[in-house]
C-alpha positions as CSV (number, residue, x, y, z in Angstrom):
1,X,-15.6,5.4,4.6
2,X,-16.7,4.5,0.5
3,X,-14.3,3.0,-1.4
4,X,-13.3,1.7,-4.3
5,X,-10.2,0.3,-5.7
6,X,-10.4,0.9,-9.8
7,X,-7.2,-1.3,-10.6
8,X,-5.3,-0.1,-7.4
9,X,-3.9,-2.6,-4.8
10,X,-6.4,-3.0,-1.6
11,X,-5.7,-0.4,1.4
12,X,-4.8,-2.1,4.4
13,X,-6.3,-0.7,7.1
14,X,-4.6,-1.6,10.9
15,X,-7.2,-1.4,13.4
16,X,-6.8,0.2,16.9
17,X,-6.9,-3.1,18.7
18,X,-3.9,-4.4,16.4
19,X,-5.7,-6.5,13.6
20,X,-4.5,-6.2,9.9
21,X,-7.4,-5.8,7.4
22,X,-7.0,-5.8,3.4
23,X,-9.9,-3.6,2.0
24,X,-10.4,-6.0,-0.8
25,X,-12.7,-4.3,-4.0
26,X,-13.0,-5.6,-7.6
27,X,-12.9,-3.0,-10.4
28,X,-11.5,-2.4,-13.8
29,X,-8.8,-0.5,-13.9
30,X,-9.7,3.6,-14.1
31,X,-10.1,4.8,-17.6
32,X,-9.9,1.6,-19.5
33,X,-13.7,0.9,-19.8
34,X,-15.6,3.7,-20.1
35,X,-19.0,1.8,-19.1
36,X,-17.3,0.2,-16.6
37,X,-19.7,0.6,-13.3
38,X,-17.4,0.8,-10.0
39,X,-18.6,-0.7,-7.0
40,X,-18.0,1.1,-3.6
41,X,-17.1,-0.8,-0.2
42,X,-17.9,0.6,3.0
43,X,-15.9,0.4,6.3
44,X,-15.9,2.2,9.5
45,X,-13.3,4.0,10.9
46,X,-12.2,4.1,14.6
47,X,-10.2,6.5,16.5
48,X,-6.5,5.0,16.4
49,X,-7.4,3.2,13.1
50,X,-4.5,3.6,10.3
51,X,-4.9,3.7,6.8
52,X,-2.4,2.9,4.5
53,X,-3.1,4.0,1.2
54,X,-0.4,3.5,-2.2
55,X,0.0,1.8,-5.6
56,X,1.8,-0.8,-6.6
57,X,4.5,1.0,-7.3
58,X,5.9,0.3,-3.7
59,X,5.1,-3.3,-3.6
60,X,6.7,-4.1,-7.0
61,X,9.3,-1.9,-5.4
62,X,13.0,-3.9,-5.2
63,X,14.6,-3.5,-2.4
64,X,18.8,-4.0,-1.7
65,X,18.0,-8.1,-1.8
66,X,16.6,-7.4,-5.1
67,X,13.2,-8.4,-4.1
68,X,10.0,-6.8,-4.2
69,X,8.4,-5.2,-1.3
70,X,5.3,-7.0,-1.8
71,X,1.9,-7.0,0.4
72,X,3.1,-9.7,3.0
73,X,6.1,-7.5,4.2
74,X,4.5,-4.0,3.4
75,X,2.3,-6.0,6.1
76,X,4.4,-6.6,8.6
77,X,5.9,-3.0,8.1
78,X,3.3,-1.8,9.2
79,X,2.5,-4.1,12.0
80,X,5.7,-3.3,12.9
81,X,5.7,0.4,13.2
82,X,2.2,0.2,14.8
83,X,2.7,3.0,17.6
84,X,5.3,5.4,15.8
85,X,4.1,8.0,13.7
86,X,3.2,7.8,10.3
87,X,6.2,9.9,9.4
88,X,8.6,6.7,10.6
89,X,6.0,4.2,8.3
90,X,7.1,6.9,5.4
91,X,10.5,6.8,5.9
92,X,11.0,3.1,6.3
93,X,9.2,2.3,3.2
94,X,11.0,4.4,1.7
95,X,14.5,3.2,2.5
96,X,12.8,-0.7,2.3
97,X,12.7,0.2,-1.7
98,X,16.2,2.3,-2.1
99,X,18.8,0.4,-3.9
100,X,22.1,1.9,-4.5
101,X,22.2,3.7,-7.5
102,X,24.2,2.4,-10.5
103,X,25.6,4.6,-13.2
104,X,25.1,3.8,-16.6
105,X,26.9,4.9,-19.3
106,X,24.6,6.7,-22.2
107,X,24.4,5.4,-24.9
C-alpha cells in the first residue's frame, strides 16, 4: 500500500502476529503549499493486518478525565481490541472521547 500523510497523524497499522507499527511520513499539510511535493511510503499488507486510519481529531479528543485520547492510548485501544471486530474498535473510541454534555446558556 502507497501512502502519504499530508499533515495527518501516522496510521497505525497492527500486524497479524500482534506488533504495533506507526506509518510515519513527512509532508506539508494538504493545500497549504501549492508546490509542495508529497512523498509516498510503501508497506505491505498481510492477511489479518489492521489499519487504523483518523485525524487528530480523536487524539486531541477529551475524554470524561478531561484528557486527550492521544497516540499512546489510541495505541493500546487498539492492542487491546486486537481480535474483536472493527465495529467494537469504533464504538470504544467513540465512547473513550464522549464527555457528558453541558448546557450552556446562549448568550
Amino acid at each position: 500500500m502507497r501512502y502519504t500523510c499530508a499533515g495527518h497523524p501516522p496510521p497505525i497499522l497492527k500486524r497479524a502476529s500482534g506488533s504495533v507499527q506507526l506509518l510515519e511520513n513527512d509532508g506539508a499539510v494538504l493545500g497549504v503549499f501549492p508546490n509542495w511535493k508529497y512523498q509516498n511510503s510503501l508497506v505491505q499488507l498481510a492477511p489479518g493486518d489492521r489499519l487504523l486510519v483518523f485525524s487528530d481529531g480523536i487524539t486531541e479528543a477529551c475524554g470524561a478525565d478531561g484528557k486527550q485520547l492521544g497516540e499512546e492510548r489510541l495505541i493500546h485501544l487498539l492492542e487491546e481490541l486486537a481480535g474483536e471486530p472493527p465495529s467494537a474498535l469504533n464504538r470504544r473510541l467513540l465512547d473513550s472521547v464522549k464527555e457528558p454534555r453541558r448546557r450552556t446558556p446562549r448568550r
